[in-house]
N, C-alpha and C positions, 0 to 999 in steps of 0.2 A: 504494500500500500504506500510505501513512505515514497518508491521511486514514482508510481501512478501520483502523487503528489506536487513531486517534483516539475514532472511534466505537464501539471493541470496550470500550477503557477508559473512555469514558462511560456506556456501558451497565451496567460491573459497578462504576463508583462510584454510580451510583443504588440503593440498600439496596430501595428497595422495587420496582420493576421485576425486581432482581436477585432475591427472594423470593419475587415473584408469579410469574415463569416459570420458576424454577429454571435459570435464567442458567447455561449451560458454555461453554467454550472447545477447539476443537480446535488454536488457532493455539500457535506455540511461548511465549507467555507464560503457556501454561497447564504447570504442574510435570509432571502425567501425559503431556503429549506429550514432554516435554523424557527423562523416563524411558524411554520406550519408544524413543526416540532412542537413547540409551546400551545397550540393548538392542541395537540394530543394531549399533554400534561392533564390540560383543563377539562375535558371529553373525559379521560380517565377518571379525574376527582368528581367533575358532576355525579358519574356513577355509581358513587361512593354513598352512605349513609353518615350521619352529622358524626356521629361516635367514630368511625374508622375515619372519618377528615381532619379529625383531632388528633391523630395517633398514625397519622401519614406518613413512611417511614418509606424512599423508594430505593431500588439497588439499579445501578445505570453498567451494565457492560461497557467498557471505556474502550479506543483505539485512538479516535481523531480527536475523539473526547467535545464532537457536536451536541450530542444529544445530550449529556451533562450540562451544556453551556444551555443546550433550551431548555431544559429542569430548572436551570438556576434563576433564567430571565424568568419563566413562569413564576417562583418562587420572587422575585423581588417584585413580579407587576401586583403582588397581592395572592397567589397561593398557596393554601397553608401544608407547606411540606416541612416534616421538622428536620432530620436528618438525610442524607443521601449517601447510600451506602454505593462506595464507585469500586469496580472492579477490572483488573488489567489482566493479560496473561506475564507472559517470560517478558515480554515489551515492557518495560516498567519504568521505563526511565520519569514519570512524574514521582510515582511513592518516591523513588531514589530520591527523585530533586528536592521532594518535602521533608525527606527526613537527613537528607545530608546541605543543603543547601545550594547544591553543585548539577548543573547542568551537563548533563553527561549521557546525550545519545548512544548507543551501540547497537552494531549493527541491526537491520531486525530480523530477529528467529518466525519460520513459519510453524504458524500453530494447524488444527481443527477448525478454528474461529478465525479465518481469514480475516477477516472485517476491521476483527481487534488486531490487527497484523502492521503497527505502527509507533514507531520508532519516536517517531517528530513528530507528535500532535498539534498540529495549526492550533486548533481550538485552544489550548491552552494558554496561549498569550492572550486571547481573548478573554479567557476567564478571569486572569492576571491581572489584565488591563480593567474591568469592568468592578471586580469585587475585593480586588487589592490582595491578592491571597497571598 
């Protein structure tokens, strides 16, 4: 995933490529997926009873680490999530970075769970940037 990455953001830092085909994204570095994401959050808790919305506790499978980031935006527009339990594979290079301070990608191992098969999670400057983590 991290070199499919790579290649997503070369693509839309080249201005004229990105002009001539009208360049979109469906992956979570794109704002509109991230939106309709928080959209799920909310669909999910409506469905919820007053007691289990109180005691909201969700577990997010991490890789680019989008779908955390739209947890989190639903959770600051007003959704009452209390903890979010986030989960990596062998990829782990956030746990490392929270608990050693040290930014320290390695290579990525492939797993079963492709998906979570990243290295360099975009999303996490995002989160960085938004909730000062």
């Amino acid at each position: 995933m991290d070199d499919c990455q790579s290649i997503v953001k070369q693509a839309f830092d080249d201005k004229v490529l990105r002009n001539a085909i009208g360049l979109n994204s469906a992956n979570s570095i794109n704002i509109n997926r991230l939106l309709a994401q928080i959209c799920y959050y909310f669909e999910a808790v409506a469905q919820l009873n007053i007691c289990q919305r109180e005691n909201l506790v969700i577990s997010v499978p991490c890789g680019n680490f989008g779908n955390l980031t739209a947890g989190l935006l639903a959770n600051a527009l007003g959704l009452p999530i209390k903890p979010f339990i986030v989960a990596t594979n062998a990829n782990d290079t956030v746990p490392r970075y929270l608990k050693t301070k040290y930014w320290t990608p390695k290579q990525t191992n492939s797993n079963v769970s492709n998906s979570m098969d990243v290295s360099i999670p975009n999303n996490w400057l995002c989160i960085e940037y938004l909730f000062k983590v």
